[in-house]
C-alpha positions in Angstrom: -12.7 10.7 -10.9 -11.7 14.1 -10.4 -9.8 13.8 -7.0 -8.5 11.1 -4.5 -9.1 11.2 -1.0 -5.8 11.9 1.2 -5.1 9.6 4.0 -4.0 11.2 7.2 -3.4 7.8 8.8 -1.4 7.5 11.8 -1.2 3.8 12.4 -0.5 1.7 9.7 -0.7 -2.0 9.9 1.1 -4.4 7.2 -0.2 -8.1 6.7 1.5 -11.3 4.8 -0.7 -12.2 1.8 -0.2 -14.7 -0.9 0.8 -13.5 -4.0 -1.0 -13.8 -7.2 0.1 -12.6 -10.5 -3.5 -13.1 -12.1 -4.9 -11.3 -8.9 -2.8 -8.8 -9.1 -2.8 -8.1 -13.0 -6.7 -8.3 -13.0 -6.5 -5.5 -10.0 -4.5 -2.8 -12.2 -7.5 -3.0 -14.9 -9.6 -1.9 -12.4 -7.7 0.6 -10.3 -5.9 3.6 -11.8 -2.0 3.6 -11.0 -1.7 7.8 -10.4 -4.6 7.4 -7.9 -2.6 4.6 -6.5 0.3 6.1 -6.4 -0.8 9.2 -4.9 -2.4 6.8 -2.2 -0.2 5.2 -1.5 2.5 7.9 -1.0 0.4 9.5 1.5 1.0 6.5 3.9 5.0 6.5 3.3 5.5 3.6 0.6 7.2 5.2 -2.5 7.7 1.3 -4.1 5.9 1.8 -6.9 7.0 3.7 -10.3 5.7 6.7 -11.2 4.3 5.4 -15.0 3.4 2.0 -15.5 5.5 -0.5 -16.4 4.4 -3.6 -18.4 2.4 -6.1 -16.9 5.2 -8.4 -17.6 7.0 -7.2 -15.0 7.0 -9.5 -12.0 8.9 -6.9 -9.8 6.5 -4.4 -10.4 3.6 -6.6 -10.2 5.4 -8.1 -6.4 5.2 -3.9 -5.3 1.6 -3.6 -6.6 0.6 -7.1 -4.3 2.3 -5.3 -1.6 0.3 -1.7 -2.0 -3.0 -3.1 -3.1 -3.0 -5.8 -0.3 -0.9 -5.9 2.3 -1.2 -1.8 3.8 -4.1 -1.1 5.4 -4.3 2.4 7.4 -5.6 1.2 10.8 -6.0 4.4 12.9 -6.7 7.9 10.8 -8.7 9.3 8.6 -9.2 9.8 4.8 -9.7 13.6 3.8 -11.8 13.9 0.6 -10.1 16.5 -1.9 -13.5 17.9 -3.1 -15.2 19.0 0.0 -12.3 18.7 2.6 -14.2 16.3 4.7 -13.3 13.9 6.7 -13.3 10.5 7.5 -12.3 9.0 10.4 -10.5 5.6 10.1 -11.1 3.3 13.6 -9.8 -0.5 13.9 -8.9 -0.4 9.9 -12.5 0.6 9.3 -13.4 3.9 7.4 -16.6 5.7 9.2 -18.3 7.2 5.7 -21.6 8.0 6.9 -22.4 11.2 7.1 -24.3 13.0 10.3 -28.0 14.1 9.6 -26.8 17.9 9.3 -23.8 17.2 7.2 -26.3 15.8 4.5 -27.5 18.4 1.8 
């Protein structure tokens, strides 16, 4: 992936969710830390290491539960790094359609 969309979110909304540790270790195969990271920055939480740790680590793997589910940018919008467009963010929802003349 050769950028990660910014999040210019001004409303952030935390919820309680059970933690897992196979959930959460099956997550980090599937999403890259440094994109993560960078993410997760954007919106103020600077919990999580900059390398990653082992998956041993049941801190580390408590501070991952908490980024991967329980912040969610309510209000905002997500700026993609490629093309500077972007996104507006209503209710928690991303709006990722694009208008007829923005298509092309």
């Amino acid at each position: 992936m050769s950028g990660s969309p910014e999040s210019q979110g001004q409303k952030y909304s935390g919820l309680a969710e059970d933690f897992g540790t196979s959930l959460t270790t099956g997550c980090v195969v599937r999403v890259s830390l440094f994109l993560n990271n960078r993410c997760v920055r954007q919106v103020g939480d600077a919990s999580l290491p900059p390398e990653q740790p082992e998956m041993t680590d049941d801190e580390f793997l408590q501070k991952l539960h908490h980024v991967l589910l329980e912040i969610h940018v309510m209000e905002g919008a997500m700026i993609c790094p490629n093309c500077n467009h972007s996104y507006p963010i209503s209710n928690g929802i991303p709006n990722m359609l694009l208008a007829e003349h923005e298509i092309g």
